[in-house]
C-alpha positions as CSV (number, residue, x, y, z in Angstrom):
1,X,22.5,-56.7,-73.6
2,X,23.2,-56.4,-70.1
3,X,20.5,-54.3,-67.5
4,X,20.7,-52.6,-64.5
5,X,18.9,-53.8,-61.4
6,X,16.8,-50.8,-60.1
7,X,18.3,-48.9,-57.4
8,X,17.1,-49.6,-54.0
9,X,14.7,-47.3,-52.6
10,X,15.7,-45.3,-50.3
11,X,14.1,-45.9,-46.5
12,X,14.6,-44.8,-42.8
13,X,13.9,-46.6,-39.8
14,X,13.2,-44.8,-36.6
15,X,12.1,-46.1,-32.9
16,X,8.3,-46.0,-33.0
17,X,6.6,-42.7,-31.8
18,X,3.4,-42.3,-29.9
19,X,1.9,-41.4,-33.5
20,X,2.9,-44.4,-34.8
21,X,0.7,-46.3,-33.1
22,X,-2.1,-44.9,-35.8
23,X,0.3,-45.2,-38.7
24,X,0.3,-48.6,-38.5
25,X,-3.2,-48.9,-37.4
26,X,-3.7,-47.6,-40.4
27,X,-1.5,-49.0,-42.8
28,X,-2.7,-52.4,-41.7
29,X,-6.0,-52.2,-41.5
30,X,-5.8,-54.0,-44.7
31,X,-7.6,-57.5,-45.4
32,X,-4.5,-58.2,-47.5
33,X,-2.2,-57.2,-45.3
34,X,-3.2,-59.3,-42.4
35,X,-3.8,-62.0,-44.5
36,X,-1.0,-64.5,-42.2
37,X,-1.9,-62.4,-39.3
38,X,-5.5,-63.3,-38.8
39,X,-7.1,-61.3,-41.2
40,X,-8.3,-58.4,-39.4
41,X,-6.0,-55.2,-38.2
42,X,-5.9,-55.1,-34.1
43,X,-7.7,-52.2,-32.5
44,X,-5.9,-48.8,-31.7
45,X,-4.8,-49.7,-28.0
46,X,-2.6,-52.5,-28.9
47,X,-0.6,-50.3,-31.6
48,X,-0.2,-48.1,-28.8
49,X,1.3,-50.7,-26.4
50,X,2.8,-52.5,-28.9
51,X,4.7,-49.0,-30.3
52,X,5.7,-48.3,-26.5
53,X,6.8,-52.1,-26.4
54,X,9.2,-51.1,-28.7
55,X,10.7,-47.7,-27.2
56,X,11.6,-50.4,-24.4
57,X,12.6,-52.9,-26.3
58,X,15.2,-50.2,-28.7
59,X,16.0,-48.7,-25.0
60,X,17.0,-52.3,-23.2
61,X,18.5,-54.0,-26.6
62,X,19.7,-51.4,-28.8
63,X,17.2,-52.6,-31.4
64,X,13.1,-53.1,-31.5
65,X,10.7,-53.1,-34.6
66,X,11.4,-49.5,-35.7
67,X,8.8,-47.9,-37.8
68,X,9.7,-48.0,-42.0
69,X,9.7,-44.9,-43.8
70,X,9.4,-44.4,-47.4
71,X,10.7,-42.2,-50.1
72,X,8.4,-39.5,-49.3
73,X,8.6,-39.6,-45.3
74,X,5.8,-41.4,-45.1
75,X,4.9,-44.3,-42.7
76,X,5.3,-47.8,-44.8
77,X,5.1,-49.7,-42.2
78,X,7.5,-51.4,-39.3
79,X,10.8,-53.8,-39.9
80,X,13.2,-54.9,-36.9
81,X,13.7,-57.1,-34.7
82,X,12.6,-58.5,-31.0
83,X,13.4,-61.7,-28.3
84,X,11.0,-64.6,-29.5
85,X,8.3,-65.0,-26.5
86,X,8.0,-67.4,-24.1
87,X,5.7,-69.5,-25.7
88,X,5.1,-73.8,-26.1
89,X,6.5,-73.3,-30.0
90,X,8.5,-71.5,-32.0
91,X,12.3,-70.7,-31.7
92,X,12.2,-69.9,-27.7
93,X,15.6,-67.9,-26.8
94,X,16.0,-66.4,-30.3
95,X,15.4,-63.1,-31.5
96,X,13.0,-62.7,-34.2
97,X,13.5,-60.6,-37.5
98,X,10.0,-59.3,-38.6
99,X,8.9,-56.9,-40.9
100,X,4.9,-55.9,-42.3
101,X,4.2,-53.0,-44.9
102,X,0.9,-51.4,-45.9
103,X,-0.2,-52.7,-49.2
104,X,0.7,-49.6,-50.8
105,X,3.9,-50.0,-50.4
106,X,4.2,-53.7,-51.9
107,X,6.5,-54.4,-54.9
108,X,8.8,-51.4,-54.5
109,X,11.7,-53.0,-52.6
110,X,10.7,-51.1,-49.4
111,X,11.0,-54.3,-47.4
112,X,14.2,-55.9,-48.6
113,X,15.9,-52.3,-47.9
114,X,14.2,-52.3,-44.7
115,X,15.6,-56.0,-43.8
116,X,18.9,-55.4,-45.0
117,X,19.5,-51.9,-43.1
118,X,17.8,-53.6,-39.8
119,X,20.9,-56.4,-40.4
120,X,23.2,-54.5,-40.5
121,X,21.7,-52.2,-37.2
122,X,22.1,-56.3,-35.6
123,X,25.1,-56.5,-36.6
124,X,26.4,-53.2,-35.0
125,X,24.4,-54.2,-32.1
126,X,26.0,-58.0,-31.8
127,X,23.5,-59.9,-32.6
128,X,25.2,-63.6,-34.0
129,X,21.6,-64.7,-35.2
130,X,18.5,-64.0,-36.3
131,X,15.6,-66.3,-37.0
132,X,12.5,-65.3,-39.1
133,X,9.2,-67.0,-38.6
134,X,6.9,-66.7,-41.6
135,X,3.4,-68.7,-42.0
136,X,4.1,-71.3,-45.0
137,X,1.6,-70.0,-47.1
138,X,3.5,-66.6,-47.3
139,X,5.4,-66.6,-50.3
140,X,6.5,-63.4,-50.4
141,X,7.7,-62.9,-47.0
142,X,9.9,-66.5,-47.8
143,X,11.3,-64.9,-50.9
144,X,12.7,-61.6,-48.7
145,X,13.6,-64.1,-46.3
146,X,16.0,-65.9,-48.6
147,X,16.9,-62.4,-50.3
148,X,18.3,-61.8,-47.5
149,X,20.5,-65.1,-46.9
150,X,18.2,-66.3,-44.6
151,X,18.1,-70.6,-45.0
152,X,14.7,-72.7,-43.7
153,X,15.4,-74.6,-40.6
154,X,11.8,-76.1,-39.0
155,X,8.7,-75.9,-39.0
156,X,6.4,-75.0,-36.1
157,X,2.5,-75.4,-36.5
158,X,0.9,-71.7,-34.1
159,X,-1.1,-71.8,-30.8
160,X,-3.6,-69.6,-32.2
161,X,-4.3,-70.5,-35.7
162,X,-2.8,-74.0,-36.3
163,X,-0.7,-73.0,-39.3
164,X,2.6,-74.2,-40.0
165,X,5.2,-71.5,-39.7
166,X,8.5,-71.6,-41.7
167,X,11.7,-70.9,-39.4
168,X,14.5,-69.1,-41.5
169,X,17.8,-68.7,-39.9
170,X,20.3,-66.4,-40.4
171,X,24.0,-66.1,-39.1
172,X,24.8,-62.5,-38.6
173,X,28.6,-63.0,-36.7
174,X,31.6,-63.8,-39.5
């Protein structure tokens, strides 16, 4: 007997709005969810610079971290892409894949539709590569990572926490 995978759920990305900035304040202001992030949710003000970061970013490059919606319209969360910064580690030059969802929205494919639709906005944008840099400990974000094609490349231990973080590459360009 033979089953059928369960359909994909169906999602929209969108360049972050002002009111995003609480969205996501909210949706991870979740112990769980910021569990590779330093456990705590930022404050307010830097969802609302980070969300105008990425008007920029979508308005330079053609592409940012755009804001997840679910099913229902709702705000899930944020998936996309943005240049690696400058910093002493870490893939310097590349551009970063990313994605976080609020804990409510785990375990219904949300983020692998996400990831894949953000691909395919790369691709359309002409991106060759992507990279995705996941703390090592994160099993779940490696599973999505390698969903998605993505193969392990290095390893890079963080400035700010000391954790070794997992660097997944990704050839977008045939």
């Amino acid at each position: 007997m033979s089953t059928v995978p369960p359909a994909a759920p169906s999602v929209q990305l969108r360049v972050p709005t002002d009111e995003d900035a609480l969205s996501w304040h909210r949706a991870f202001d979740d112990p769980e969810v910021m569990e590779f992030f330093g456990g705590t949710s930022e404050e307010l003000s830097m969802y609302e610079e980070w969300t105008a970061r990425q008007r920029r970013l979508d308005a330079e490059l053609g592409y940012c971290l755009w804001t997840v919606l679910g099913e229902d319209g709702e705000v899930v969360g944020f998936t996309g892409a943005q240049p690696w910064p400058q910093t002493a580690y870490g893939p310097v030059g590349e551009i970063e894949i990313g994605w976080r969802l609020a804990r409510s929205a785990w375990g219904r494919g949300y983020a692998t539709a996400a990831a894949r639709l953000t691909l395919e906005r790369l691709r359309a944008a002409g991106l060759e590569r992507v990279v995705a840099t996941i703390d090592a400990r994160n099993e779940r974000s490696i599973a999505l990572a390698r969903r998605l094609g993505m193969e392990r490349a290095e390893s890079f231990t963080t400035e700010r926490t000391g954790q070794e973080v997992q660097c997944f590459r990704l050839r977008l360009a045939p």
